[in-house]
C-alpha positions as CSV (number, residue, x, y, z in Angstrom):
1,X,-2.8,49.7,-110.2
2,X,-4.2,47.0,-113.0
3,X,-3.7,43.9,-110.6
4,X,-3.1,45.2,-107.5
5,X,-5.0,43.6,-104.6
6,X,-4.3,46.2,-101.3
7,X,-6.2,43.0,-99.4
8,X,-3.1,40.6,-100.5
9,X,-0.3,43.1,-101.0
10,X,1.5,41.5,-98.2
11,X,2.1,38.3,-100.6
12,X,3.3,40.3,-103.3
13,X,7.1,40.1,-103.9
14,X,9.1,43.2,-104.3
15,X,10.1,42.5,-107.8
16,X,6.2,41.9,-108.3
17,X,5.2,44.9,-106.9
18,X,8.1,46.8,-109.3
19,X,6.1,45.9,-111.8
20,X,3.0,46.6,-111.0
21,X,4.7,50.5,-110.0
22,X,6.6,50.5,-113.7
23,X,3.1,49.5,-115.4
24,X,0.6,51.5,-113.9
25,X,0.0,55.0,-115.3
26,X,0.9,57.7,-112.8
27,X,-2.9,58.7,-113.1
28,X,-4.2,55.6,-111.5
29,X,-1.2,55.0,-108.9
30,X,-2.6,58.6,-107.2
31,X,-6.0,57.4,-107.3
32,X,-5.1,54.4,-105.2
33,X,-2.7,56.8,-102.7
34,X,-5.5,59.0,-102.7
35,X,-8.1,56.3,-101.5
36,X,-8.3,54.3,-98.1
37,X,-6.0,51.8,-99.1
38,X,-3.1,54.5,-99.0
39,X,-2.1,53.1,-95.1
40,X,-2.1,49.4,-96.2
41,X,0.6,50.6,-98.7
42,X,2.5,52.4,-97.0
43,X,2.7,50.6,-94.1
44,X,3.3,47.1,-96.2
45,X,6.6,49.4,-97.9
46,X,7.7,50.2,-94.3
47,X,7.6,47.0,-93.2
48,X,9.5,45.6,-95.5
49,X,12.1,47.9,-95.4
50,X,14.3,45.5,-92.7
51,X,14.1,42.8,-95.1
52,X,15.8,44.5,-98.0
53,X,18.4,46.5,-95.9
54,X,21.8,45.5,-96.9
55,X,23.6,45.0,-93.3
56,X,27.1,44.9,-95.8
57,X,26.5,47.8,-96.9
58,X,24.9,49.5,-94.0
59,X,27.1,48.0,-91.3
60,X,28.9,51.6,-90.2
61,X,25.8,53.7,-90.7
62,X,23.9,54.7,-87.5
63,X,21.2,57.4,-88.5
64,X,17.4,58.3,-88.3
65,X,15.6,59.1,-91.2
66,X,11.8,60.5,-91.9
67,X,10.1,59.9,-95.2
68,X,7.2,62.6,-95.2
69,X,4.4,60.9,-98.2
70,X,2.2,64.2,-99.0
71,X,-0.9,63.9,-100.6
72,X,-2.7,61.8,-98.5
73,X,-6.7,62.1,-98.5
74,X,-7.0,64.9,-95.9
75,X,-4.7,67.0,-97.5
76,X,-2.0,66.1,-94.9
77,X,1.2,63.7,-95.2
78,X,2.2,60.5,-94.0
79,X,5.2,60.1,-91.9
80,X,7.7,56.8,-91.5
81,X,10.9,56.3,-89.3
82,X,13.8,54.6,-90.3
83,X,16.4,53.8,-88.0
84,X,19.4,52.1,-89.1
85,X,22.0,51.4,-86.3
86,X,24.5,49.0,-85.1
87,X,24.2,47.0,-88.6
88,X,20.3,46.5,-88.6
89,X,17.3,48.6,-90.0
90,X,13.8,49.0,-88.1
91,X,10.6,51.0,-89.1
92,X,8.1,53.1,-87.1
93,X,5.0,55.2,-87.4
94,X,5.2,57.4,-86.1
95,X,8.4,58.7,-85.8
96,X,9.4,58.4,-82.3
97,X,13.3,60.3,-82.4
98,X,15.3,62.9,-84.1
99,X,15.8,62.6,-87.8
100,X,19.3,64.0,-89.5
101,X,17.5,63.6,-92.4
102,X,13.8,64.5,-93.6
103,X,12.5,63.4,-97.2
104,X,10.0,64.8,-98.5
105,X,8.0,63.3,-101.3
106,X,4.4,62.8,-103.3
107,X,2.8,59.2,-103.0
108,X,3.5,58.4,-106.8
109,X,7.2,59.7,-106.9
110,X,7.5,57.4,-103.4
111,X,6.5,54.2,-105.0
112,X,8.5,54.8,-107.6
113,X,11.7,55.4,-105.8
114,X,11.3,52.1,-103.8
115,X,10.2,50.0,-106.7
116,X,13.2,51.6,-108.9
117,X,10.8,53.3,-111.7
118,X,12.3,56.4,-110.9
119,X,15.7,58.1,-110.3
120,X,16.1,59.7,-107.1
121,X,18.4,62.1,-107.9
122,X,16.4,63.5,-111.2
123,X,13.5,63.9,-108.4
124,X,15.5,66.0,-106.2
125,X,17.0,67.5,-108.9
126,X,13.5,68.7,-110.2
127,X,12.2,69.4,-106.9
128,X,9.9,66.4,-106.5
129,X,11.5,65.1,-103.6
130,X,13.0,67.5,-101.0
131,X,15.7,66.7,-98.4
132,X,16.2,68.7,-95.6
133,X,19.4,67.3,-93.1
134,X,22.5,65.2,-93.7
135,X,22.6,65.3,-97.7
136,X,25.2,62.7,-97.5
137,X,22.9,60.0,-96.6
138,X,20.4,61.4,-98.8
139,X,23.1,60.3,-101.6
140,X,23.9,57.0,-99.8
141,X,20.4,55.3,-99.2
142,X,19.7,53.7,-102.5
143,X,23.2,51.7,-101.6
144,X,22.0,50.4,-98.9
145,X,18.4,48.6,-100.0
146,X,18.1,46.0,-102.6
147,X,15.9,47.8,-104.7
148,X,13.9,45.8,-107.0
149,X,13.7,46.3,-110.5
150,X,10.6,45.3,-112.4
């Protein structure tokens, strides 16, 4: 990605880092998930996940879900918890309970789904992301993060 520092990713602002996603071809967005700052990434997404949870919207939900990020260097995947319960949300890696829900997903459709570049549905739709569990909340997660939109 053009600008993008992995070493000061963690100053970045969400609607920053939307932009970065929207402007960087998908070409060089896999390069950089396919190098050693992959974990950087994806654990700076995960931990930011609490922060743009939206307890309003979120306040009756109580669920696990896995997001499994293929593609990383040694071939394998990458897999987050996220636990949103009793009105809050909290992140682990790695997953330490049952999901009701499992996404599936490639590094590049990933950041584009969190940085709003790319339509979830149309993913799944086309068989770039894969859901396996509670397709409810599958449909009911983008409602309750503030995406950003570059």
């Amino acid at each position: 990605m053009t600008d993008f520092d992995p070493a000061t990713f963690a100053s970045v602002e969400p609607q920053e880092f939307a932009r970065l996603v929207k402007a960087t071809p998908d070409a060089q967005i896999a390069q950089v998930m396919q190098s050693d700052v992959r974990g950087k990434v994806l654990d700076e997404v995960f931990n930011r996940m609490p922060s743009l949870f939206r307890a309003d919207k979120g306040a009756n939900t109580n669920t696990v879900l896995h997001w499994a990020i293929t593609g990383a260097p040694d071939g394998g995947s990458d897999t987050y918890e996220v636990v949103i319960e009793n009105g809050t949300c909290t992140t682990a890696k790695p997953p330490q309970r049952e999901p009701k829900l499992t996404l599936t997903v490639g590094p590049v459709e990933f950041l584009k789904i969190i940085s709003g570049s790319a339509n979830p549905v149309m993913l799944f739709m086309t068989g770039k992301v894969k859901a396996k569990g509670d397709m409810a909340l599958a449909a009911s997660i983008p409602n309750l993060f503030d995406i950003p939109k570059a």
